[in-house]
C-alpha positions as CSV (number, residue, x, y, z in Angstrom):
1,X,-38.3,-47.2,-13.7
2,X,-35.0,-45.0,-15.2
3,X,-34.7,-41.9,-13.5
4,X,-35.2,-39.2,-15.7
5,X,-31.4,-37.5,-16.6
6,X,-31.3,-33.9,-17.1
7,X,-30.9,-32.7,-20.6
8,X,-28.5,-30.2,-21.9
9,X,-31.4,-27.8,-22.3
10,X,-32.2,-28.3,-18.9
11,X,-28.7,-27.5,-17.4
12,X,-28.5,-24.4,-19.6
13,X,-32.3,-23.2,-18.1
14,X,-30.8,-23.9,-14.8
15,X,-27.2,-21.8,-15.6
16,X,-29.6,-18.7,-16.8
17,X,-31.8,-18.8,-13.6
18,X,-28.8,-18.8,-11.9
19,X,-27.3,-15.9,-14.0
20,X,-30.7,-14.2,-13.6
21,X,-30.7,-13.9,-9.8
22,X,-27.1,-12.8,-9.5
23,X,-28.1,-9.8,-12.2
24,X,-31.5,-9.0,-10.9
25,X,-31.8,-5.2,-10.4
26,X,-34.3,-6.4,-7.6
27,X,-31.4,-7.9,-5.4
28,X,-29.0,-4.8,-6.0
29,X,-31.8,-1.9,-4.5
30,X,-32.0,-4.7,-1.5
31,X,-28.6,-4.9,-0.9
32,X,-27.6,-1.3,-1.7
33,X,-30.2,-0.1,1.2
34,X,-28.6,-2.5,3.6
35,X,-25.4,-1.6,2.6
36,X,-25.9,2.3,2.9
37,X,-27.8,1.3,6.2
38,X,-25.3,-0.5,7.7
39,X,-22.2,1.9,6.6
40,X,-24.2,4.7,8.2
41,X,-24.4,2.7,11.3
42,X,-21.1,1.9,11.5
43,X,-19.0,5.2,10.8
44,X,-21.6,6.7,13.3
45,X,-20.0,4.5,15.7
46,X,-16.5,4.9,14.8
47,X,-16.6,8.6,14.2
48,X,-17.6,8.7,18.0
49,X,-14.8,6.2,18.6
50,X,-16.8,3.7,19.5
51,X,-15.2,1.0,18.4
52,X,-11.3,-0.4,18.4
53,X,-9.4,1.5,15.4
54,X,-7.7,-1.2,14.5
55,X,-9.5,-4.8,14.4
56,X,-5.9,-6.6,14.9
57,X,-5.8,-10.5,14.3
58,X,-3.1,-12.8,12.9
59,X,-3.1,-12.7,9.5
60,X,-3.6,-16.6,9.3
61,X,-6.4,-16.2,11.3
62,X,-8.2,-13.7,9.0
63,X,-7.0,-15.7,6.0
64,X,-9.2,-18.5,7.4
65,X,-12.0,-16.8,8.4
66,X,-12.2,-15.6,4.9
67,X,-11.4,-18.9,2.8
68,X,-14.5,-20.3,5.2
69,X,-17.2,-18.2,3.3
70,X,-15.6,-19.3,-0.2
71,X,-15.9,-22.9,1.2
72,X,-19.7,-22.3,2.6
73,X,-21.3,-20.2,-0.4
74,X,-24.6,-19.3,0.8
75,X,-26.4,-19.1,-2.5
76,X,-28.2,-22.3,-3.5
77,X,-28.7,-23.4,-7.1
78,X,-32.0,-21.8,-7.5
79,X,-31.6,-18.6,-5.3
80,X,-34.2,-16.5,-4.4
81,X,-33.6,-12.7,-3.3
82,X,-33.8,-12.9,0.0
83,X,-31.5,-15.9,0.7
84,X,-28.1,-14.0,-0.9
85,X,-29.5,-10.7,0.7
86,X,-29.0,-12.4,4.1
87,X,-25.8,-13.5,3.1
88,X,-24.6,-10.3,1.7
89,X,-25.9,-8.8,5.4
90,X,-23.4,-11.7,6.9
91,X,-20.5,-10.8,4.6
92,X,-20.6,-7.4,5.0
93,X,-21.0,-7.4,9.0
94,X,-18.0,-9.2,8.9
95,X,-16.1,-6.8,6.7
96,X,-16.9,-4.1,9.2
97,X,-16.2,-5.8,11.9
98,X,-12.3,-7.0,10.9
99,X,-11.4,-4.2,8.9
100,X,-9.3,-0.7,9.8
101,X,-11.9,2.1,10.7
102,X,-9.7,5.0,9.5
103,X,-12.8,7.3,10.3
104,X,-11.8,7.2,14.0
105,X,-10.1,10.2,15.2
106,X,-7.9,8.1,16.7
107,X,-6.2,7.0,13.6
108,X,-3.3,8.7,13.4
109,X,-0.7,6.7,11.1
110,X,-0.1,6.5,7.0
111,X,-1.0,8.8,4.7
112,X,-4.4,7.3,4.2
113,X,-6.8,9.4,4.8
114,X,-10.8,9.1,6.5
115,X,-12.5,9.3,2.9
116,X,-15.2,12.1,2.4
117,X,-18.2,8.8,2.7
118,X,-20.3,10.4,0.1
119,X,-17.0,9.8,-2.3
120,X,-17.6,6.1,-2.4
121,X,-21.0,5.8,-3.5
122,X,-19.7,7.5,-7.0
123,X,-16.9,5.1,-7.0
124,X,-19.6,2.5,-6.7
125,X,-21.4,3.3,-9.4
126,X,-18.2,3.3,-11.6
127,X,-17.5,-0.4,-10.2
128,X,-21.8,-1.5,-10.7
129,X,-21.5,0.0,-14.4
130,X,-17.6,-1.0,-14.8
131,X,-16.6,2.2,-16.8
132,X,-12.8,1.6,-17.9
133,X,-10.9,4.5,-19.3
134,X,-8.4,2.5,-22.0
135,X,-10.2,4.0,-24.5
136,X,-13.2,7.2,-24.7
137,X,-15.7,5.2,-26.3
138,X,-16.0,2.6,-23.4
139,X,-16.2,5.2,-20.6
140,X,-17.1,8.8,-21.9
141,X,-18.4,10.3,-19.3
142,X,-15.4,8.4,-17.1
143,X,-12.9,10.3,-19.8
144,X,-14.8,13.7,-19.6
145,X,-14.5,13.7,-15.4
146,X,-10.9,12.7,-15.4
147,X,-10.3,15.6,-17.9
148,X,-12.2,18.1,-16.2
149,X,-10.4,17.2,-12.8
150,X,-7.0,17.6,-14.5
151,X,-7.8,21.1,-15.8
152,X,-9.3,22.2,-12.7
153,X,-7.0,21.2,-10.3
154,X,-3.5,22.0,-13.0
155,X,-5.3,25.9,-12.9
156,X,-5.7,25.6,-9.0
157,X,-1.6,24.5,-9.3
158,X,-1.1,27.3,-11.7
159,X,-0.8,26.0,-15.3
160,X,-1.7,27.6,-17.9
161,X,-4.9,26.2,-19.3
162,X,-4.6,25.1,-22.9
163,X,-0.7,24.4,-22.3
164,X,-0.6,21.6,-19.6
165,X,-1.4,18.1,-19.8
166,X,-2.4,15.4,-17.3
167,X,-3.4,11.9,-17.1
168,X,-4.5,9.4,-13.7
169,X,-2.6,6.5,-12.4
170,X,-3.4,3.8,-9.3
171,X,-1.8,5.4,-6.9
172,X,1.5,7.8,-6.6
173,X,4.2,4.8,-7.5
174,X,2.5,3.9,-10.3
175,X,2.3,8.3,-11.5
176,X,5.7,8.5,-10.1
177,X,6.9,6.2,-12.7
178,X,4.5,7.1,-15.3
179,X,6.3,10.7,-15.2
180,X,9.5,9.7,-14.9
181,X,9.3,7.3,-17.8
182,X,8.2,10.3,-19.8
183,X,11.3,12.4,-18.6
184,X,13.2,9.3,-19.6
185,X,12.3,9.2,-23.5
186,X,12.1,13.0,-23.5
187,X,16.0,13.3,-22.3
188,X,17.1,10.1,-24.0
189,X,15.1,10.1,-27.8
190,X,16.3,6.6,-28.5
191,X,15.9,5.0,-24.7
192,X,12.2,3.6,-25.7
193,X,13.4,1.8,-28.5
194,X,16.6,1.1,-28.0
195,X,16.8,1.1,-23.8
196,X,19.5,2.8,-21.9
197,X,22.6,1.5,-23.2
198,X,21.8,4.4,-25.5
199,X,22.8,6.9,-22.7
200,X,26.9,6.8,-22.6
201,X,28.2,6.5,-19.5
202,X,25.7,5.6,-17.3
203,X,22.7,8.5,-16.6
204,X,21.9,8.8,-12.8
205,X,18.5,10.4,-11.3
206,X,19.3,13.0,-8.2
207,X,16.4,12.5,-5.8
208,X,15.7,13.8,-2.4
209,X,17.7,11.7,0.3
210,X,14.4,11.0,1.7
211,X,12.4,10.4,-1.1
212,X,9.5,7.9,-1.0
213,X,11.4,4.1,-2.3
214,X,8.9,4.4,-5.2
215,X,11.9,7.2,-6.9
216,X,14.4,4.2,-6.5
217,X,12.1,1.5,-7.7
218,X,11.5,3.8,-10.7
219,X,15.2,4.1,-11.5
220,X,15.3,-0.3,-11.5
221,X,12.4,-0.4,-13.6
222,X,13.0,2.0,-16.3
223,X,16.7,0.5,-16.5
224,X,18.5,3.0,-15.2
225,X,19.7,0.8,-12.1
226,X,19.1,1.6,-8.4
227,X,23.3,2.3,-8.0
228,X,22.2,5.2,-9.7
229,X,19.9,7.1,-7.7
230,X,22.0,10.2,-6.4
231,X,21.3,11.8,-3.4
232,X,20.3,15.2,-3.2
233,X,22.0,16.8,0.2
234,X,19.4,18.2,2.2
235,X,19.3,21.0,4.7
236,X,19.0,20.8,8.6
237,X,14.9,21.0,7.8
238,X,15.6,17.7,5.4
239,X,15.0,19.7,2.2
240,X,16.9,19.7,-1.0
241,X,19.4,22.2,-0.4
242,X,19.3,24.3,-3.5
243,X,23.0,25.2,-3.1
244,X,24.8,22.1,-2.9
245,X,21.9,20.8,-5.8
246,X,23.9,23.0,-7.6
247,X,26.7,22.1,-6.8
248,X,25.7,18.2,-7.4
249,X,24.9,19.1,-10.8
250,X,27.4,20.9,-11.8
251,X,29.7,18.0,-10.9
252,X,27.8,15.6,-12.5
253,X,28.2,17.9,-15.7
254,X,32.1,18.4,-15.2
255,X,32.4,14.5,-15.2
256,X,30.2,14.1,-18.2
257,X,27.6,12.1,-16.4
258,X,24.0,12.3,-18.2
259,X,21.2,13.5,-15.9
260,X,18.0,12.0,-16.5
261,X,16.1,14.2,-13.7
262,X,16.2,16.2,-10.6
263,X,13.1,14.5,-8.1
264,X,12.5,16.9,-5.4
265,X,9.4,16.6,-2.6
266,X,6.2,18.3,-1.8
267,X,6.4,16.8,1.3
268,X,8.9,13.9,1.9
269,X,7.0,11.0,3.5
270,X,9.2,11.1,6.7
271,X,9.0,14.3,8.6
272,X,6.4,16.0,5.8
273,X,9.9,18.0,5.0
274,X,8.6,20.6,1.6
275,X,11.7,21.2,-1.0
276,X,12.4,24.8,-1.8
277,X,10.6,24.5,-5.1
278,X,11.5,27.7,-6.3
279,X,15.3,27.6,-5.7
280,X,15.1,24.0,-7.1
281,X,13.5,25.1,-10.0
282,X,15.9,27.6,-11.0
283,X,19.4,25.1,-10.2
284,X,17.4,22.8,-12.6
285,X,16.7,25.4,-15.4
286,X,20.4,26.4,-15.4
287,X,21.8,23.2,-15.6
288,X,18.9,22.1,-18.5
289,X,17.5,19.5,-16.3
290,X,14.0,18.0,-16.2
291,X,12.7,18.8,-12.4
292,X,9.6,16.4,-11.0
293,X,8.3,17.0,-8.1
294,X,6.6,14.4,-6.0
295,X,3.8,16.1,-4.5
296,X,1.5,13.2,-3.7
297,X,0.9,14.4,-0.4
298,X,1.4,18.1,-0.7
299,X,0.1,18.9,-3.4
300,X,-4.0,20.0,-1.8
301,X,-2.2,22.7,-0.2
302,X,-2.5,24.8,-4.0
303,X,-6.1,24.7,-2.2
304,X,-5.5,26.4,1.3
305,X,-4.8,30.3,1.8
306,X,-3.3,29.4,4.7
307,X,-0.5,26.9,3.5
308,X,-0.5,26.8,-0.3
309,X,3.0,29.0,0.2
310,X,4.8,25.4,1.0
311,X,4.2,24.4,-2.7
312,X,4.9,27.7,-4.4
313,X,7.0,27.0,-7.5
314,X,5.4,23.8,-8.5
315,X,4.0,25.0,-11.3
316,X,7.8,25.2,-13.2
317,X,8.3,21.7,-12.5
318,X,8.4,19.6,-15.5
319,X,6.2,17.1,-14.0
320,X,4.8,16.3,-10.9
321,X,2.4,14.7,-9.5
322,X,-0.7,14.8,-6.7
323,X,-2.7,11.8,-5.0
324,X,-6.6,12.9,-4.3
325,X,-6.4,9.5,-2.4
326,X,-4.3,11.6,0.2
327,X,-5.0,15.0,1.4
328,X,-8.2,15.8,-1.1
329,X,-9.6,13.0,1.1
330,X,-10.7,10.6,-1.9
331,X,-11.1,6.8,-1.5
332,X,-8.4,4.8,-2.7
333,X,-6.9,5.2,-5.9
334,X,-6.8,8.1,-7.6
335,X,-3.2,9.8,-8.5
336,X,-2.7,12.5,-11.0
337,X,-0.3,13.3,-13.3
338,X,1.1,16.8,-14.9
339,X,3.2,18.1,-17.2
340,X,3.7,21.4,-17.8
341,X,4.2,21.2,-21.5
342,X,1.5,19.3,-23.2
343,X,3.5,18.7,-26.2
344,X,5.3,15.8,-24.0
345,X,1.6,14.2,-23.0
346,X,2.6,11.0,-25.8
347,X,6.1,10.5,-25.0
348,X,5.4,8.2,-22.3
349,X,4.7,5.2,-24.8
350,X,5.4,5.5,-28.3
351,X,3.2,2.3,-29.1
352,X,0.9,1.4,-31.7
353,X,-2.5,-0.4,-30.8
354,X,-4.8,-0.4,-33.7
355,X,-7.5,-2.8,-32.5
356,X,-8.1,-0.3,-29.9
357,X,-7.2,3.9,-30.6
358,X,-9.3,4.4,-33.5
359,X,-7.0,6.1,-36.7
360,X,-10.3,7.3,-38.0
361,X,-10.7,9.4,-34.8
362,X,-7.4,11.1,-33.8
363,X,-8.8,13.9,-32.2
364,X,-10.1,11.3,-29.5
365,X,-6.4,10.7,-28.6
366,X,-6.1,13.0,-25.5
367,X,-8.6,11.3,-24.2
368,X,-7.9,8.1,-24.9
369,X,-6.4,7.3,-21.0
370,X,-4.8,3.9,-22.4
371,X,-2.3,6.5,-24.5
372,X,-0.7,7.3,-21.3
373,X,-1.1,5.3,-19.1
374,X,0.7,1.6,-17.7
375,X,-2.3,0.0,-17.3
376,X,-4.8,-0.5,-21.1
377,X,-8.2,-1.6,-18.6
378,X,-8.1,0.8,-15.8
379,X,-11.3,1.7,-13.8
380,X,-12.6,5.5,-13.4
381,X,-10.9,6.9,-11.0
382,X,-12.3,10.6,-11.1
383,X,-15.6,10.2,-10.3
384,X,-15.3,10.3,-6.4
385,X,-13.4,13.5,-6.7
386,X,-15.7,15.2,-9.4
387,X,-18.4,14.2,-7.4
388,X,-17.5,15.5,-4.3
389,X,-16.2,18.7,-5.9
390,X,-19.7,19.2,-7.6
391,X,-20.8,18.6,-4.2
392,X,-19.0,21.1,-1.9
393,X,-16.9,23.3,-3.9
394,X,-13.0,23.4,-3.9
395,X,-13.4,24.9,-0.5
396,X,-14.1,21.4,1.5
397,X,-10.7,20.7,-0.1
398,X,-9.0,24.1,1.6
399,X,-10.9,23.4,4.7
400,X,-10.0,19.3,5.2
401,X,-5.7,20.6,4.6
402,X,-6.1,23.7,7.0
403,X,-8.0,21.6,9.6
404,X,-5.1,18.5,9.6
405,X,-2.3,20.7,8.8
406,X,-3.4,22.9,12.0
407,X,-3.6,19.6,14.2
408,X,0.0,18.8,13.1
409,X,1.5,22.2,14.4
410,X,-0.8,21.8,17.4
411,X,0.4,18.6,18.1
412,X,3.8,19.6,17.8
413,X,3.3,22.1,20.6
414,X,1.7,19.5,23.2
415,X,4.9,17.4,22.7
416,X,6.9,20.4,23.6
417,X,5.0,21.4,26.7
418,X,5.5,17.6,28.0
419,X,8.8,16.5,30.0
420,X,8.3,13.1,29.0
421,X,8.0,13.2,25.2
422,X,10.4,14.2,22.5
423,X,9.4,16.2,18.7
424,X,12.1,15.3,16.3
425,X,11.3,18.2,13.9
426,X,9.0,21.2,13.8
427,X,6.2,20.3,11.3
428,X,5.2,21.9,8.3
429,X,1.9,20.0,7.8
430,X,-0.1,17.1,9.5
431,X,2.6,14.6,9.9
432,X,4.7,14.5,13.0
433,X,7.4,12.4,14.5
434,X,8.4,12.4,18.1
435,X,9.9,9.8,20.7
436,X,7.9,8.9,24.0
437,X,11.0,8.8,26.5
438,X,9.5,8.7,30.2
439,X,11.9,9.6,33.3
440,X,13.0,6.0,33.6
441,X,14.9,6.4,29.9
442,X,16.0,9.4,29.9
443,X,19.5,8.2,30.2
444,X,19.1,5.3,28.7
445,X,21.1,4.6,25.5
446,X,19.7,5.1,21.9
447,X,19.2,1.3,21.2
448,X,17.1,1.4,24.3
449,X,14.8,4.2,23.7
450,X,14.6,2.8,20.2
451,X,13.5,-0.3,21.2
452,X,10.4,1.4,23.7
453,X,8.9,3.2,20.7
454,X,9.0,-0.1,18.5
455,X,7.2,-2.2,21.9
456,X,5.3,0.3,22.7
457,X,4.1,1.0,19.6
458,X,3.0,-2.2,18.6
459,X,1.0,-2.4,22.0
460,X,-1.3,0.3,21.4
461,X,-2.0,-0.8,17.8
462,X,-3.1,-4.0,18.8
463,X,-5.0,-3.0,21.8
464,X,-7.2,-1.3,19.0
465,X,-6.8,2.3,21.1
466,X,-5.0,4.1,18.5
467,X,-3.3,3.4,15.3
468,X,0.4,5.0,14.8
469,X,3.6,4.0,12.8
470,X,7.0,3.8,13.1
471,X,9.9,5.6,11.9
472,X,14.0,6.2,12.6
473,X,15.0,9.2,12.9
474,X,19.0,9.4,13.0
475,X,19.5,5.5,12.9
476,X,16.9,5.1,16.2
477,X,13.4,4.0,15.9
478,X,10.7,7.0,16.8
479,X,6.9,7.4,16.3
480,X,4.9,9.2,13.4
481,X,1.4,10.5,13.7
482,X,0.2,11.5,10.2
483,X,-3.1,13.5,11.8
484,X,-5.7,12.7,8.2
485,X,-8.7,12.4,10.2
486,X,-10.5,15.4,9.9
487,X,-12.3,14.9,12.9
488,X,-9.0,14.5,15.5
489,X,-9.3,17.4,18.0
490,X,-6.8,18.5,20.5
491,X,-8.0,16.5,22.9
492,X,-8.0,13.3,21.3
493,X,-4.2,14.1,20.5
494,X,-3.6,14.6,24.7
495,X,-5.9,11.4,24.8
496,X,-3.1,9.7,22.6
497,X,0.0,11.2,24.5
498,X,-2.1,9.7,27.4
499,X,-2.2,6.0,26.1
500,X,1.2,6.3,25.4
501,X,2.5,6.7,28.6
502,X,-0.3,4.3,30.4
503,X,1.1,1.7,27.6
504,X,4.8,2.6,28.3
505,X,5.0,1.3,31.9
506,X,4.8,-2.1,31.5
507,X,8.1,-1.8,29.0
508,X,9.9,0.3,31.4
């Protein structure tokens, strides 16, 4: 007897029981508890440091591990709940267990914060229900958070309501850009269309000397050419020094050399160094030149009593722009962008997309995100920090900068009470940089020392004790704490000065 072949109908049947069990609401509430249950379990354990910081393997290594579980699905072809719910409980015990647990107060290193927890269950439900902002139809209440967190936190800067305008970018590169192209069709009319060879002789952008690489990136993508990033001459603090900006500028003027922008800091990524917004301000305003400021770090301090002094003059900038993902403690990505005249908010791309901004609706415009943004699908962004600013108030935000910014100057002070270590700068917020030099180097020369922080460094990271970066400072490697847990105390900070110099003697 033939056997039986399966008919088109029943292949189709078997695709939508398939289909089915991956949609069933049933397999989500399973999944979500375990999930919650086991995230809870987890940052209770790191938060108490009691696990490594860092889960370091080779990269290949990891690559393998997971290429494995896409060779070994664990769903058969007529699933039932509880076989992918104890896959899901395998997956997701190993995500834990060979990821980065930034909620221990031993991580120290980039300007990544420990995420308020609560935050990521809102961005989950913007992932479950996939609310993308291109356009306000497909994600109002998406549209309605991210303009209600651009108004609140432009007031908290400042601005003027009714006179500002914002929008949100993946990450501070990305709003960096995004505010710089605008300055770039605002100062050059024709550049959209026509691209810079428009601007005779060549335009240059004057940037802090130690501005994050994005600034230079920026200048190569929006065609104005790396060569012609100037540096702005800082101060022995490594801030823009207002007086020789001025100078700058006015020599830029003298030789007839177009000036597409002035970027200044609001803290520069390698000491936390904060730019003398004010005086920067008014150099730019007398030479008629555009100021942004990148404030993706500093800019939660318009929330503190106690430091929001550092960023005083911000709101005269042009543009600038702020990452929640950073010091308002947000889960990755969620970068905001201002400027201070809204009347600029549609320079940015001077497109036409009929198929998706509706002609019948123009008033939806400003809140139509694809308008002004790189990216047409982008996911909700806002929700975390709507959420979590429902939640607690703007004061969790003032408390979370005063906390880490307090650690920093704290810090700062252990390293000066010790013989054997080194600050390179006194701090003006949580991030610090410093040398380890024990008695056995303290004669040794620069390449030397440099060489101990990079070895030692690495050591600790991989024995999964702390986590901490490297820098140079003057041409010689050092070490940078970036102190964005909120729950590093004092005594974890001796605790890491401690490892450092256990660490250090098998490299000296």
């Amino acid at each position: 007897m033939m056997p039986v072949m399966p008919t088109q109908t029943d292949s189709l049947d078997s695709a939508r029981q398939r289909i089915r069990a991956a949609f069933d609401p049933a397999l989500l509430q399973s999944a979500g508890a375990e999930l919650v249950a086991r995230l809870a379990e987890h940052l209770a354990a790191v938060e108490s440091c009691g696990k490594r910081v860092l889960n370091w393997c080779e990269p290949r290594a990891n690559a393998d591990v997971a290429k494995s579980f896409l060779q070994t699905p664990g769903v058969s072809k007529t699933p039932g709940v509880l076989e992918p719910l104890n896959r899901f409980r395998e997956l997701i015990d190993t995500m834990l267990a060979r990821g980065h647990n930034l909620h221990d107060p031993r991580y120290v290193g980039h300007q990544v914060p420990a995420p308020v927890p609560i935050a990521g269950l809102f961005d989950a439900l913007a992932s479950v229900t996939n609310q993308v902002t291109a356009i306000y139809e497909m994600s109002p209440w998406a549209a309605a958070c991210e303009t209600a967190v651009i108004e609140a936190l432009g007031e908290r800067f400042g601005l003027q309501p009714g006179t500002f305008a914002g929008t949100i970018t993946h990450g501070g590169s990305l709003a960096n850009t995004t505010a710089l192209l605008t300055a770039r069709n605002v100062v050059f009319p024709e550049s959209w269309e026509r691209g810079m060879d428009s601007a005779k002789p060549q335009a240059v952008l004057v940037s802090h000397a130690e501005a994050h690489y994005c600034i230079a990136r920026t200048a190569g993508i929006l065609g104005l050419g790396t060569n012609q990033v100037v540096k702005a001459a800082l101060d022995e603090k490594r801030r823009i020094d207002p007086r020789q900006l001025d100078e700058q500028l006015a020599r830029l003027r003298r030789e007839n050399r177009p000036i597409m922008a002035v970027v200044a800091c609001a803290c520069a990524t390698p000491v936390g160094a904060f730019d003398p917004l004010n005086d920067v301000a008014d150099v730019c305003q007398k030479h008629d030149v555009w100021l942004h400021v990148d404030a993706a770090h500093g800019g939660a301090a318009c929330f503190s009593e106690k430091y929001k002094h550092l960023i005083a003059g911000l709101e005269r900038a042009d543009s600038f722009i702020c990452d929640a993902h950073k010091m308002m403690f947000m889960p990755a990505l969620c970068a905001l962008v201002f400027y201070r005249d809204k009347g600029v908010r549609f320079e940015t791309f001077r497109q036409d997309a009929p198929y998706l901004f509706d002609p019948s609706a123009p008033g939806l415009a400003d809140y139509d995100g694809g308008l002004k943004t790189i990216e047409c699908t982008r996911r909700a962004a806002a929700f975390a920090t709507w959420g979590v600013w429902s939640l607690f108030g703007p004061q969790l935000f003032a408390d979370l900068v005063d906390v880490t910014f307090d650690m920093g100057r704290r810090f700062y002070e252990l390293l000066s009470e010790a013989d054997d270590f080194e600050p390179l700068h006194e701090p003006e917020c949580n991030i610090v940089v410093f040398r380890h030099v024990p008695r056995e180097l303290r004669e040794a020369p620069p390449e030397v020392v440099g060489r101990f922080q990079l070895d030692l460094r690495r050591d600790v990271i991989e024995s999964g004790e702390f986590y901490l970066v490297p820098t140079f400072k003057d041409g010689v490697p050092a070490l940078r704490v970036t102190i964005i847990n909120p729950l590093s105390t004092v005594d974890h900070l001796r605790q890491l000065m401690d490892t450092l110099r256990a660490r250090g003697r098998k490299f000296v």
